[in-house]
C-alpha positions as CSV (number, residue, x, y, z in Angstrom):
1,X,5.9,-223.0,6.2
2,X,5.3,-219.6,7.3
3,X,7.7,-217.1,7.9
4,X,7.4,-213.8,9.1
5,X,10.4,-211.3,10.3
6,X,10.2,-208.8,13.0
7,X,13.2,-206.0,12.1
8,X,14.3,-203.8,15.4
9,X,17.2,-201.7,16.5
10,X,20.3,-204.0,17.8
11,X,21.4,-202.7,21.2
12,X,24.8,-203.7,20.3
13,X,25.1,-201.1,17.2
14,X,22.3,-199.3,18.3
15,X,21.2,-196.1,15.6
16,X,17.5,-195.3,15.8
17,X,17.5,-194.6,11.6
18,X,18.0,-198.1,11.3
19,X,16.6,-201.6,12.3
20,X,19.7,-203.4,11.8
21,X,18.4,-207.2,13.6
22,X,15.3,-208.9,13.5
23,X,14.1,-212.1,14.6
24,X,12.6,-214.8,12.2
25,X,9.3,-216.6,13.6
26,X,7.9,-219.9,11.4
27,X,5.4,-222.4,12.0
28,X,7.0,-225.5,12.4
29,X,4.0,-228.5,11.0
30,X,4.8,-231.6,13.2
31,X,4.8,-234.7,10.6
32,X,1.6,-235.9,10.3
33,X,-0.6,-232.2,10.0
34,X,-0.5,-231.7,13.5
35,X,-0.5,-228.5,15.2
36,X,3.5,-228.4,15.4
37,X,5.3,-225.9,16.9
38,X,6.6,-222.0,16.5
39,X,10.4,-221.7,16.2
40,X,12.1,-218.3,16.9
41,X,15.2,-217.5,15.3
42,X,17.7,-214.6,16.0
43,X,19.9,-215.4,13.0
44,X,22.4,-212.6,13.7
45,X,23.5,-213.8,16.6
46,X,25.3,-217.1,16.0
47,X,25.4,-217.7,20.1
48,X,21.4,-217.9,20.4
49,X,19.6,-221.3,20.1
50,X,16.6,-221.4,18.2
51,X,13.6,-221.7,20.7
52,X,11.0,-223.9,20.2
53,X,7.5,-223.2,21.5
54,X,4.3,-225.1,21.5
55,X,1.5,-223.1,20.4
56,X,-0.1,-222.2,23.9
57,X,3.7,-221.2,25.0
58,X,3.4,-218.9,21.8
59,X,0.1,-217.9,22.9
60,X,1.5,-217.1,26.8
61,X,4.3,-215.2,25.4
62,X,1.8,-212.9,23.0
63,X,0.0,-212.2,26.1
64,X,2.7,-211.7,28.1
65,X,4.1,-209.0,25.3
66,X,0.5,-207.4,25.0
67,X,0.2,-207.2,28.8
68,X,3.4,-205.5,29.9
69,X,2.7,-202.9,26.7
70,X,-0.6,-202.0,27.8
71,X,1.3,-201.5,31.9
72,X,3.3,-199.1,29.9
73,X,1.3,-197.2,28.1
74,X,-0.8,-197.3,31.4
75,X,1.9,-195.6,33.7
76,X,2.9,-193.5,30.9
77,X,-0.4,-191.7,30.6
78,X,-0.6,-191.3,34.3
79,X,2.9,-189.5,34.3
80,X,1.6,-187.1,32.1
């Protein structure tokens, strides 16, 4: 299974020399070598389920990320 961790500042000790959290994203193979799932993980923070998306939910959520960084980078250029 794959695993691949994304590190970032926590906004609950934040310090911008350090990227004290992270969240843990796997493939998650379905028995049978299907397609399976993609679990995220936030293993700091004992409260948070694990959330389990299908692969277009993953692929919604990607989008999702990509659009709303390419508004910002939009509105930023035209506040220059």
């Amino acid at each position: 299974m794959p695993v691949k961790i994304v590190p970032f500042e926590s906004r609950f000790l934040p310090n911008p020399n350090d990227k004290n959290d992270c969240i843990v994203i796997r493939n998650v193979r379905s028995f049978g070598g299907g397609t399976g799932n993609i679990e995220l993980a936030f293993p700091f923070h004992e409260d948070t389920p694990n959330f389990q998306l299908s692969l277009q939910e993953a692929m919604e959520l990607r989008n999702a990320i990509d659009e709303a960084y390419h508004i910002k980078l939009i509105e930023q250029k035209e506040n220059e």
